[in-house]
PATOR-421035 format. One line per 8 residues: for each residue x, y, z of C-alpha. Coordinates in pm, whole numbers, padded with zeros to 5 digits. Example, Ala and Ser with C-alpha at 12.3 -4.5 7.8 and 13.67 -1.06 7.14 Angstrom:
BEGIN
01230:-00450:00780 ~ 01367:-00106:00714
***
This chain:
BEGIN
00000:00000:00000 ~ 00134:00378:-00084 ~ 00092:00575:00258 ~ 00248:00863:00116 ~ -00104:00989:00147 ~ -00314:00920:00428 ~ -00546:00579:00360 ~ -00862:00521:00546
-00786:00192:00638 ~ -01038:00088:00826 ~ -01422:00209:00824 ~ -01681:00002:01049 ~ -02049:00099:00977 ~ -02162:-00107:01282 ~ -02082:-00293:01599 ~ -02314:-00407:01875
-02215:-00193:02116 ~ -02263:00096:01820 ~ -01933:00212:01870 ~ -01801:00315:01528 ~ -01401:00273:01471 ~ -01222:00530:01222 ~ -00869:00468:01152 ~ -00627:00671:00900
-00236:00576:00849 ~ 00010:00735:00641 ~ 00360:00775:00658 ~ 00625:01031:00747 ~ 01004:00986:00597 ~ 01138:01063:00984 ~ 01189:00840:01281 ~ 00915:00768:01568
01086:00989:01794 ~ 01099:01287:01576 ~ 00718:01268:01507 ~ 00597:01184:01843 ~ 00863:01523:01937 ~ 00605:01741:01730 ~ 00320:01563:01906 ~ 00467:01656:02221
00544:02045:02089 ~ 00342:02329:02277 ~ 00173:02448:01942 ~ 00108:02082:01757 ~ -00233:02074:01869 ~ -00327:02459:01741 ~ -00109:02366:01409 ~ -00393:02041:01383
-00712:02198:01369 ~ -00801:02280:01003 ~ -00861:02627:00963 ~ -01261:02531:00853 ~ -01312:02420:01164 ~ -01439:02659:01417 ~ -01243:02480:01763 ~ -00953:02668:01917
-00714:02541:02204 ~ -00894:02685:02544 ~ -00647:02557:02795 ~ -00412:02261:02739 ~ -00179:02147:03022 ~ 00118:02092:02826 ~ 00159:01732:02829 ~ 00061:01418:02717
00090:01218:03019 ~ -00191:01057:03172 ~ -00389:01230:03348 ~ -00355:01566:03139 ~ -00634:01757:03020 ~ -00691:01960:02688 ~ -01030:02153:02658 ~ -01131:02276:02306
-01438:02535:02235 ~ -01609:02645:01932 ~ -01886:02547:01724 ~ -02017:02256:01612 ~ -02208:02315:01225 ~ -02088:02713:01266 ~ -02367:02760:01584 ~ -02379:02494:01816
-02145:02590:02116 ~ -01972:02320:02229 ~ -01658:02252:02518 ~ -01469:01959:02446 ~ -01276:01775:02733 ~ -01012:01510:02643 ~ -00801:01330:02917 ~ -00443:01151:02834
-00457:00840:03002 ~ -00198:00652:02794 ~ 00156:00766:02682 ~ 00440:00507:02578 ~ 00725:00742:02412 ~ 00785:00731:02116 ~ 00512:00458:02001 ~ 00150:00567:02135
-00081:00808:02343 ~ -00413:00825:02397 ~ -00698:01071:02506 ~ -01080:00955:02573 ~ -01336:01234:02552 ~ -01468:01345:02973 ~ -01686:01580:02802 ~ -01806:01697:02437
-02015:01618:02131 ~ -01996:01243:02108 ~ -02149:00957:02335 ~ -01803:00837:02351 ~ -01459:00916:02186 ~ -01146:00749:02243 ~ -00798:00810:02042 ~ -00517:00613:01980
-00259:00785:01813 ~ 00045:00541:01700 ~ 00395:00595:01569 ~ 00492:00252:01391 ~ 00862:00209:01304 ~ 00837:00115:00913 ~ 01172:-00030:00912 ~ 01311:00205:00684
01382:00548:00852 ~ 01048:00666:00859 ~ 00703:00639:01090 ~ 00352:00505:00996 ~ 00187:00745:01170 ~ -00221:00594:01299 ~ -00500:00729:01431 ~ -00735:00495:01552
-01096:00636:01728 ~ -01358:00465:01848 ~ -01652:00695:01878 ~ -02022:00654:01940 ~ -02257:00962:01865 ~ -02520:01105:02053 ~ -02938:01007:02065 ~ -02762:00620:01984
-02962:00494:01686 ~ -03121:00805:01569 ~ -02810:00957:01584 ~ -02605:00748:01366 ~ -02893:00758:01107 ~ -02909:01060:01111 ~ -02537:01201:01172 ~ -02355:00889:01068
-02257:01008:00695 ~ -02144:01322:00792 ~ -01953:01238:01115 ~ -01732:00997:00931 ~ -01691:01224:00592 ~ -01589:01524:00884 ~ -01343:01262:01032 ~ -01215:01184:00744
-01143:01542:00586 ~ -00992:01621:00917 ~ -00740:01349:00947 ~ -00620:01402:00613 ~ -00562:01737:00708 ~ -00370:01616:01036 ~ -00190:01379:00861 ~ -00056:01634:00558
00026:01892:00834 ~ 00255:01626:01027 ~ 00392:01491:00733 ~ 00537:01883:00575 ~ 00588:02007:00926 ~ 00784:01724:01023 ~ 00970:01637:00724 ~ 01051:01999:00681
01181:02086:00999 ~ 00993:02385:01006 ~ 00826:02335:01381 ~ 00930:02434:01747 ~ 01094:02144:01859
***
């Protein structure tokens, strides 16, 4: 498979529990350590929201250790307010951390992000999210379609961001 561009490797319409998994991968011509680095940087987060989306960084404690908070506000569809809460409650340098949503727009969120060694200099970078939207049924009927077409823009985004900041150099490390 080319990563050179982020894939969408895995898309599951349904599960019993109606948690829905997303999952992008792509890879970055620079070492785990280097791309978990601009993970880690102060502005990485603010550099990852695409500029269509109406979040910004509220308060962010600087870490991705467990038990570290990040708190996002903005708008969900331009007018819905919204305050998004994500805890750390995983980080294994340089390979993996991972936030779970306290508080925000989905039933349930949780985010793996993974830095794969490919073996030959460079990372496969992975996001992998298990989410479940609101009003359960109705709401994936409903929201479904455009939840996972908004996932996917945004990742791509993510993932073309990491991949020129990092293999540029051109970030605060």
């Amino acid at each position: 498979m080319n990563t050179d561009k982020p894939s969408n490797l895995i898309t599951q319409r349904d599960s019993p529990t109606g948690v829905q998994r997303f999952q992008m991968e792509s890879r970055i011509a620079a070492p785990p350590e280097m791309v978990f680095r601009f993970h880690e940087s102060p502005d990485a987060l603010t550099q990852l929201i695409p500029p269509w989306e109406k979040m910004r960084v509220a308060e962010a404690s600087g870490s991705l250790r467990p038990g570290s908070l990040v708190v996002l506000k903005g708008r969900v569809a331009g007018i819905i307010p919204v305050k998004w809460v994500a805890l750390h409650t995983e980080y294994e340098p340089p390979h993996l951390f991972v936030d779970r949503q306290e508080s925000g727009p989905f039933a349930y969120w949780l985010h793996h992000h993974r830095f794969i060694d490919d073996g030959a200099g460079g990372t496969l970078l992975r996001d992998e999210v298990d989410y479940q939207l609101p009003l359960g049924p109705i709401g994936q009927l409903f929201g479904g379609g455009f939840v996972r077409a908004k996932l996917d823009k945004m990742f791509r985004f993510r993932h073309e961001v990491t991949k020129r900041l990092v293999e540029s150099g051109k970030w605060g490390e």
